[in-house]
C-alpha positions as CSV (number, residue, x, y, z in Angstrom):
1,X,-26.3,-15.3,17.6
2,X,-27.4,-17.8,14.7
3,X,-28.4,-21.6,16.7
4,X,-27.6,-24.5,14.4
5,X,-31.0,-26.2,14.6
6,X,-31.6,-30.0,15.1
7,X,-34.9,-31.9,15.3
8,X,-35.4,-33.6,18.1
9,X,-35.4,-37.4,16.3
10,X,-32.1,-36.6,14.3
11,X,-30.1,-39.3,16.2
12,X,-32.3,-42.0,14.8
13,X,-32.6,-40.6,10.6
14,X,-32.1,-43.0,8.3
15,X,-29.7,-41.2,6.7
16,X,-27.7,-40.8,10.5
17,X,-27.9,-43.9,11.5
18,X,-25.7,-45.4,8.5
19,X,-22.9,-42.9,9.6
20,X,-20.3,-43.5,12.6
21,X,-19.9,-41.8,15.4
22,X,-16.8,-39.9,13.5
23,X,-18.9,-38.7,11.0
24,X,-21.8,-37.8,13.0
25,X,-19.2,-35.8,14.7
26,X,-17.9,-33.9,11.9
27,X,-21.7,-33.6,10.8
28,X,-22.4,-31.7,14.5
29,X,-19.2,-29.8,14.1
30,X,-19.7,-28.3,10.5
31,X,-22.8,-27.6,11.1
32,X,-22.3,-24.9,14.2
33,X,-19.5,-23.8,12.1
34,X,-21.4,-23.1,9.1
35,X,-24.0,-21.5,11.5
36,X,-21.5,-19.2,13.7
37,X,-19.8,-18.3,10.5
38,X,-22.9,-17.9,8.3
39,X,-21.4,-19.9,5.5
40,X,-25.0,-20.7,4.6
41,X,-24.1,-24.4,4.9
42,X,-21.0,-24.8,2.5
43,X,-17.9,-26.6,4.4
44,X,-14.6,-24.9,2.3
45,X,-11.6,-27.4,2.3
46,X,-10.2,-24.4,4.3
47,X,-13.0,-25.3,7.2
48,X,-12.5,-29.0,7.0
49,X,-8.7,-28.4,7.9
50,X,-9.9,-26.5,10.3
51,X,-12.2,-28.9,11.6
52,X,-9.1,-31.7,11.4
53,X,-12.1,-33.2,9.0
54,X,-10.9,-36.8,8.1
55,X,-11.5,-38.0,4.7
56,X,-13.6,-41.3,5.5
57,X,-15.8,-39.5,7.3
58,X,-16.5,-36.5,4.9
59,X,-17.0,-39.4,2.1
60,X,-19.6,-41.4,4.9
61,X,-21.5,-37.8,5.5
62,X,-21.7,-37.4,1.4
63,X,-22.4,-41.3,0.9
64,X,-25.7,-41.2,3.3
65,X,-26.6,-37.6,1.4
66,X,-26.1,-35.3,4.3
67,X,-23.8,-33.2,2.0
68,X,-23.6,-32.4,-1.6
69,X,-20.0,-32.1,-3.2
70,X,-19.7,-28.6,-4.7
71,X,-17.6,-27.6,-7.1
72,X,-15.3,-24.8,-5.6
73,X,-14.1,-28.4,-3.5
74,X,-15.8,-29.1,-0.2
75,X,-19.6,-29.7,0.6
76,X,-22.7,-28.1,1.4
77,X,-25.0,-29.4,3.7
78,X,-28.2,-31.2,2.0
79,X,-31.4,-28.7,2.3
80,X,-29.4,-26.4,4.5
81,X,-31.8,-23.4,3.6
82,X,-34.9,-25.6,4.5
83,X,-33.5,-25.9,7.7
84,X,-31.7,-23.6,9.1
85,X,-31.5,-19.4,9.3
86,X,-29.9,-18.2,5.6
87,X,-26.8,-15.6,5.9
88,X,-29.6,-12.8,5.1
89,X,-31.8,-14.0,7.1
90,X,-29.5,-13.7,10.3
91,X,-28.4,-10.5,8.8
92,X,-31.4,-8.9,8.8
93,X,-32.7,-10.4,11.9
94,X,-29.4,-8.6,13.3
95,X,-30.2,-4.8,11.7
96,X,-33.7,-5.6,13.1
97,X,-32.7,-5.7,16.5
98,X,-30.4,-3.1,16.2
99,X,-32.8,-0.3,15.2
100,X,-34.8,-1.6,17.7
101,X,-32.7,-1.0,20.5
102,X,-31.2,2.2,19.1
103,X,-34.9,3.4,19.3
104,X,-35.2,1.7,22.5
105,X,-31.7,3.8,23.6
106,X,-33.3,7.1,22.5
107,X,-36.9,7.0,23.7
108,X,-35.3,6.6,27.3
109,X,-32.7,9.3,27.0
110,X,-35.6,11.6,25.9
111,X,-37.7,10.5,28.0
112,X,-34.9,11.5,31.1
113,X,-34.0,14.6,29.3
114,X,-38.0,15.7,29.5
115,X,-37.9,14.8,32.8
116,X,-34.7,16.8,33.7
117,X,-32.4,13.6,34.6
118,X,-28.9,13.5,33.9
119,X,-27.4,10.3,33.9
C-alpha cells in the first residue's frame, strides 16, 4: 500500500501557509488519491469531480505553486517524484514482495513435505 508522505513542518510552508483551509484540504485529498491510485501525482479533471474539487481552491493550490497546470487539463503536484514513491517504484516494490513470499510459501511447504506433514 503506497503512503502519501508529508514532512513533519508541512503545516507551516511558505507555500501552505498562503492557502485556506479549503485548499489545503483538496491539497491533502489529491494527494492520497494520487498515491492510492498511483497517478504519479497528476489530478485529471475526472479526479477533481471526484474530489467535488472547487475551482478557487484548485487556482489557490496552483497560485502558491503546489501544482503545475498540465496540458491534458488538470494538475500535477509540484516535485511529486522528489517526494513521494513513483508508479514503478510502488510497482516494483509490489513484485518484490511477491516473490518474496511465494518463496517464503514454498520453502515451508517443502520444508513440511521433507518432514512428512500434511497440512
Amino acid at each position: 500500500m503506497p503512503w502519501f508522505k508529508l514532512d513533519d513542518s508541512t503545516y507551516d510552508h511558505p507555500k501552505i501557509v498562503q492557502v485556506s483551509d479549503g485548499a489545503f484540504r483538496l491539497w491533502i485529498t489529491a494527494g492520497l488519491y494520487c498515491a492510492r491510485h498511483l497517478t504519479d501525482g497528476i489530478i485529471s479533471p475526472g479526479t477533481l469531480k471526484v474530489l467535488q474539487a472547487k475551482g478557487r481552491h484548485c487556482d489557490e493550490l496552483w497560485s502558491a505553486g503546489l501544482w503545475e497546470r498540465i496540458p491534458e487539463g488538470g494538475y500535477r503536484f509540484h516535485d511529486w517524484h522528489d517526494y513521494q514513491p513513483t508508479r514503478e517504484d510502488v510497482q516494483r516494490r509490489r513484485e518484490i514482495d511477491r516473490q518474496r513470499k511465494k518463496s517464503w510459501r514454498e520453502a515451508k511447504a517443502a520444508k513440511r513435505q521433507s518432514e512428512g506433514q500434511e497440512w
